[in-house]
Residue, then its C-alpha position, 0 to 999 in steps of 0.5 A: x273275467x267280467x269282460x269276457x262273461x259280458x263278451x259271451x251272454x251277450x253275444x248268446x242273448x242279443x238275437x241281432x249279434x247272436x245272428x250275425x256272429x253265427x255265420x262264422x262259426x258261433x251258433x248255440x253249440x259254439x256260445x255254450x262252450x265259451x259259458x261253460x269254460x267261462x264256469x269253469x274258470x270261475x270254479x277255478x277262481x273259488x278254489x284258488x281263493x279258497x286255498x289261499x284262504x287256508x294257506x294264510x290260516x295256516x301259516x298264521x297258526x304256525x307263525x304263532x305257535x313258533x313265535x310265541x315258544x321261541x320267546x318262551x324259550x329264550x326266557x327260560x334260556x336268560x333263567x338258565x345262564x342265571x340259575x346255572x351260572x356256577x354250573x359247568x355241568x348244566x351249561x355245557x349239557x344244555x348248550x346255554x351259551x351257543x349261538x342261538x338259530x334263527x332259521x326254523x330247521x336250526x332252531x327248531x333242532x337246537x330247542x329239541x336238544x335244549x328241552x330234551x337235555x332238561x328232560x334228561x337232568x331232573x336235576x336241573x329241573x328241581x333247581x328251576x323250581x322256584x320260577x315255577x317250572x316243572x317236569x310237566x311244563x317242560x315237557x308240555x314245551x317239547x311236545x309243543x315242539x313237535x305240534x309246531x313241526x306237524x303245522x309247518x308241514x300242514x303249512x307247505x302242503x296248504x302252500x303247496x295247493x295253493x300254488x297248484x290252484x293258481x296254476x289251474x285257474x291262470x291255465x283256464x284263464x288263458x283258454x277263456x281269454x283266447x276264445x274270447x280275443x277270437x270272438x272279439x276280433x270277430x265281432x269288431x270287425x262285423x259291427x265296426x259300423x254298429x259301435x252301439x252293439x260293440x258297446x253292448x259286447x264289453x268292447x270300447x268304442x272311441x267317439 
């Protein structure tokens, strides 16, 4: 980027390359073209950091709000097989043997079951009293199951845009870049003898 904004200023202010470049096609109209695609560009630039920057926000709220219930629910899990270690009833109502899931839709779905299964067996509940869970504790966990779902959709949209951002700005890269490798090819070859001036344009000349 810093290369084709030096590239095109320079060619627009210094008045010996802007007058020998305009001959060829590269009068004022032509030089405000390339600085406003080169604006353009840098726009796009901004919305790509931009969207990346709430893509990563919002997969760290997501990460930590999944985590953390995941390590939550196997504790409570361990409290289960061991409250409820004589309890056929309770094991097979609350899965507490099954294998447990790893990928997010899985587990997710296997831990809605988990809690709603609790929520259906007050019974249950009263007995996990004494490592002080409560109706209200467990249910605050699975609504915290749904807040989770809700931040992994924010996830995939922000996901989604970022993705999109990176797409709009390497497209208007390319286009800066082509109309920038045109003027450049130009001007090596009207100041081949001026290396000085190529210097000035960003371009390298070997001594």
């Amino acid at each position: 980027m810093e290369q084709c904004r030096i590239l095109i200023w320079n060619s627009s202010e210094d008045e010996i390359i802007r007058v020998r470049i305009e001959p060829h096609g590269y009068n004022e109209e032509k030089l405000t073209e390339g600085k406003n695609l080169f604006n353009e560009v840098s726009q796009l630039a901004q919305i790509q950091e931009k969207e990346h920057a709430e893509q990563y926000a919002a997969t760290k709220a997501f990460n930590e709000k999944w985590f953390n219930l995941e390590d939550e629910t196997k504790d409570l899990l361990e409290i289960c097989r061991h409250v409820f270690d004589n309890n056929h009833l309770a094991e097979e109502k609350l899965k507490l043997h099954a294998k447990r899931k790893r990928k997010y839709a899985d587990w997710w779905q296997q831990s809605r079951f988990f809690y709603d299964a609790l929520l259906a067996n007050p019974s249950f509940i009263a007995e996990l009293s004494a490592f002080a869970y409560t109706t209200e504790t467990i249910q605050e966990r699975r609504d915290l199951l749904d807040e989770i779902n809700h931040l992994r959709e924010i996830r995939e949209q922000e996901k989604g845009d970022a993705q999109q951002a990176t797409k709009n700005k390497d497209a208007g890269f390319e286009e800066l870049k082509e109309w920038c490798d045109v003027l450049r090819d130009l001007v090596k070859i009207l100041f081949k003898n001026d290396p000085q001036y190529l210097e000035k344009l960003g371009i390298f000349v070997r001594s």
